[in-house]
N, C-alpha and C positions, 0 to 999 in steps of 0.2 A: 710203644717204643718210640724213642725220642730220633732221629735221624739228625746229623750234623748241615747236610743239604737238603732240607725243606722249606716251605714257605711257613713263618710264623707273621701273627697279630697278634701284637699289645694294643691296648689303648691308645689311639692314633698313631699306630705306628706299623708298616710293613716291610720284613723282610724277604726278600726271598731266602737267605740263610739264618745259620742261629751265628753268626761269626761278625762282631764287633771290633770296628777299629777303635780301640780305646783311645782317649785323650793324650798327644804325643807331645812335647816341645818342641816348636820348629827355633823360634826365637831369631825369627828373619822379619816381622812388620817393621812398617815405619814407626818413629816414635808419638803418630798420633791413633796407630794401629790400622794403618795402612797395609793391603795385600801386596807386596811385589809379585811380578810376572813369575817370579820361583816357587812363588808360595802358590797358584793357581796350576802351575807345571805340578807340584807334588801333590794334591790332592786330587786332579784329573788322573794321574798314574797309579794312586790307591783305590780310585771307583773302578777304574779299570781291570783293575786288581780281581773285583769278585768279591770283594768283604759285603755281607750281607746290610750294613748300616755303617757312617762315618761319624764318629765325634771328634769334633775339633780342639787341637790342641789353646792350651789355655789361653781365656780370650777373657781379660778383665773389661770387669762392670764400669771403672772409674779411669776418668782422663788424667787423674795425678797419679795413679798408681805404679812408683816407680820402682818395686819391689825386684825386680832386674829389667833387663832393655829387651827388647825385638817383639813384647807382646803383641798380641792382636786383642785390639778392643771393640764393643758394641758398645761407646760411651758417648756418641755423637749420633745427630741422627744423618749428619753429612757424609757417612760410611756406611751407610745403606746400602748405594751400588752398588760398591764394589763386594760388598757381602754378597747382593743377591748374582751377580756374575759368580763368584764363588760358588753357590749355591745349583745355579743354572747348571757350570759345568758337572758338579758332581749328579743332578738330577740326568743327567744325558746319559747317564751309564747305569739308571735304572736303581739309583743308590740312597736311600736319605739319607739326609745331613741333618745331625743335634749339634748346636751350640754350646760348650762348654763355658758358662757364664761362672768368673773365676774374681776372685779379689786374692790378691798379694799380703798387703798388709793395708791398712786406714791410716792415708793420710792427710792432713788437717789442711785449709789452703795454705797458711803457712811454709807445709811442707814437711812440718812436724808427723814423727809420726806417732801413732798412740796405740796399746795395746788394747785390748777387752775391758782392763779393770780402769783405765784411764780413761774410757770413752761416757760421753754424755747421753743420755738418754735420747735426746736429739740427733745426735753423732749416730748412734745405733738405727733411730729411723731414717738417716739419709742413707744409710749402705741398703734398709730396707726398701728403698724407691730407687735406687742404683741399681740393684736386680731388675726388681721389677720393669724399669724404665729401660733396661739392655731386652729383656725378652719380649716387650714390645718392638725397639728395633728387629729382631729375631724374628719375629711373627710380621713383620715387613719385608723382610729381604727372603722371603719363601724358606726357611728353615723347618723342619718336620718335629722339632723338638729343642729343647734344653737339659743341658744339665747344671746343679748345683752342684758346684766344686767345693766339699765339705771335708776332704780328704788330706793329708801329706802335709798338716800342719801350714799350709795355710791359711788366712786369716779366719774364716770360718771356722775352719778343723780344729784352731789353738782357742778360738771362742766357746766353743761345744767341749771342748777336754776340761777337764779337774786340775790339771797339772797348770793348765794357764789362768781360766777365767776363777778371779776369786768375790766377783763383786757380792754384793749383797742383795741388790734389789731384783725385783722380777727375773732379771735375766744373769742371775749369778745362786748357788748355790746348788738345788736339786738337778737330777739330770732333765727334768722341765723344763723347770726355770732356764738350764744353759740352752736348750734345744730350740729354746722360744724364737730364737732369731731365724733358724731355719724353718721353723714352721711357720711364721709370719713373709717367709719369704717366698714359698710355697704359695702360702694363700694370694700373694701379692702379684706374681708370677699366672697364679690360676685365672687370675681375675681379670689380667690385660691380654693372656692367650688362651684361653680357655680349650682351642682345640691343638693345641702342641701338645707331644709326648713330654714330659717330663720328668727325668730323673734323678737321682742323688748318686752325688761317689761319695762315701764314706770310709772311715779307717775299722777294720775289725778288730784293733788294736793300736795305739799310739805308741807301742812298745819302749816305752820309758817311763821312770818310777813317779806315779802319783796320775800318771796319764788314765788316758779312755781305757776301760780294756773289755774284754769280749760282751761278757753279759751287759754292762751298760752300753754299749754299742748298737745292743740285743734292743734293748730300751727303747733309743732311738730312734732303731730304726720300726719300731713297734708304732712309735708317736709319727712318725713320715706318712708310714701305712694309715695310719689312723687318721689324717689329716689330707688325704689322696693323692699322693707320688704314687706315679705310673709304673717306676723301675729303680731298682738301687742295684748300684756296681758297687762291688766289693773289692776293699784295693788294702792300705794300710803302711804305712809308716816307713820308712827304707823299702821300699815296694821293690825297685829293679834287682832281686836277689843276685847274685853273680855267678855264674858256674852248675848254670841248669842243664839237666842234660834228658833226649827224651827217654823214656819207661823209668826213667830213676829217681830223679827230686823232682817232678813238676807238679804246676796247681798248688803252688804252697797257701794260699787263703780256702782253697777248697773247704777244709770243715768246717770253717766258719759260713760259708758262704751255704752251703747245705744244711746247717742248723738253720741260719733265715729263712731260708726254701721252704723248708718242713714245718718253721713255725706261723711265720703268716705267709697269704695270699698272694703278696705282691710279687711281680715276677722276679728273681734275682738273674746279674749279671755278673760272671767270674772271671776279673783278669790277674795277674801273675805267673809266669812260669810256666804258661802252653804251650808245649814244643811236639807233640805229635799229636795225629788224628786219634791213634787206639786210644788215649789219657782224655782226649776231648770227648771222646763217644764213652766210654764208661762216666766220666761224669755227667755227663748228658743222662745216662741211663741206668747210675746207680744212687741218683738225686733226684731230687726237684727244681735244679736252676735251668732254667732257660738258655739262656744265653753266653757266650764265653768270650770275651775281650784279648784282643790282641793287640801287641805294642812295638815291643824292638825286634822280632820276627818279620814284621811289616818292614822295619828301614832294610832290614839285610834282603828280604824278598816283598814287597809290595802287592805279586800276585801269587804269594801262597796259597789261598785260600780258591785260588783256577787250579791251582797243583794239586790239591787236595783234592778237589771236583772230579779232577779228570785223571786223578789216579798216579798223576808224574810224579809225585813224591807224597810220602807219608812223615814224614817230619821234617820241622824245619832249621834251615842251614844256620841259624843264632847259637851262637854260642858262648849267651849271656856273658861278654865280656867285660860290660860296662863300657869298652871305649867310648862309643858314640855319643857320651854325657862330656869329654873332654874334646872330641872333633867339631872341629869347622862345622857348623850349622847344625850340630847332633845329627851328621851322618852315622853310616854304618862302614866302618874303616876296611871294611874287608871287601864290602863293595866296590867304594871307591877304586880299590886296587884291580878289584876286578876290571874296573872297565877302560883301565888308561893302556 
């Protein structure tokens, strides 16, 4: 029997819980992805917190990537410090930290941007050394891991879908062929950090017509497994449902995320729509995932996962309203209120 408070080991990776702070937007770095003193304040208060491991909100691979403002990147090697200070504070609270190694969209230095079916063969291997080249910063500034951000139709996730990439050659047509860029990014990734945990977020669905959908997903992530990813998080397409509430709609990627479980090895991770401990411990112990990610519960309460622990509450105070995508720095608006 699976317990929500124990101590788990993945492949280089230790939790003391199964409770994952999933990849958040802060959208406060400098524009050369610089930490502000706010951004080191909010990650010190989610170690704090008790979430059993932290991944960091999206942090692109590439210094042109201007696919919106406030990212945090690992595209220089001159932002090492202030990563590994990052790093430092969340290691003080007994917590590893994964890098969310992300691209936006590919753009040219020009400043052009170019899709999947536009991009050159060449184009294609510089994003493949653009990972690579970020998770070696990673594997410098003391990071426990990475993730590949393959998910929400970003540029990865619209390159791996049917719905976008139509090229023809190697890296266009079979769900192989599309997957090739992730899998070489993988190897590329293994080979400069060889002892990082590394994971994938992928879509269990692209939910739009002609898009990824479950069984080819299934594929995918069959070819990740096959190719040695440590962990796949399961997420998908309009991911922040709106109007979760807990014992009623939660875990909405659950069955998907439980056919992966059951089908291969690799450990799975479940985020979406976790709102109570009872939904967390049944899927913990009516499946095979591992571990369960959590996202906008954390802005409204950062140390649920101590509440959870020690009993103060059994579900949390989110009430999937979507504000926080429209708020000042993607707070949680109810907080705010709370504390003026």
């Amino acid at each position: 029997m699976k317990k929500l408070f124990e101590p788990v080991t993945l492949n280089h990776l230790a939790l003391k819980n199964r409770l994952v702070r999933s990849a958040r937007w802060e959208g406060i770095a400098a524009p050369d992805g610089g930490i502000p003193a706010e951004g080191y304040a909010i990650y010190e208060e989610l170690a704090k917190g008790g979430v059993g491991a932290i991944i960091t909100g999206f942090t692109s691979v590439a210094a042109n990537d201007v696919y919106f403002g406030g990212m945090m990147r690992l595209s220089d090697d001159r932002l090492i410090p202030q990563y590994k200070k990052l790093v430092e504070i969340i290691h003080r609270e007994g917590c590893p930290v994964i890098a969310q190694l992300a691209l936006g969209a590919f753009y040219r230095p020009s400043g052009e941007q170019a899709e999947p079916n536009e991009m050159t063969a060449d184009e294609i291997q510089t994003v493949i050394r653009w990972f690579a080249d970020a998770a070696a910063r990673a594997k410098a500034a003391g990071f426990d891991g990475v993730q590949i951000h393959a998910a929400h139709f970003f540029f990865l996730s619209r390159f791996v879908s049917p719905r976008v990439n139509r090229r023809t050659d190697e890296y266009g047509g079979s769900t192989e062929n599309r997957a090739r860029i992730l899998l070489e990014i993988l190897r590329g990734v293994r080979s400069v950090a060889p002892d990082l945990h590394i994971t994938a977020k992928i879509n269990s669905d692209d939910f739009t017509p002609g898009g990824l959908t479950e069984n080819e997903s299934l594929a995918v992530c069959e070819l990740l497994a096959g190719t040695g990813i440590d962990s796949i998080e399961v997420s998908g397409n309009g991911t922040s449902v709106s109007g979760i509430r807990p014992h009623v709609n939660e875990a909405y990627f659950a069955p998907f995320a439980a056919r992966l479980a059951e089908k291969f090895s690799v450990p799975v991770i479940l985020v979406g729509g976790l709102r109570s401990r009872a939904t967390m411990e049944r899927v913990l112990n009516d499946t095979k995932i591992e571990l369960l990610s959590l996202s906008r519960p954390l802005l409204h309460e950062p140390d649920f996962p101590r509440k959870l622990e020690s009993g103060e509450s059994d579900v949390s105070k989110c009430v999937s309203c979507n504000a926080c995508y429209s708020s000042p720095l993607h707070r949680c608006i109810f907080r705010k209120e709370a504390a003026r």
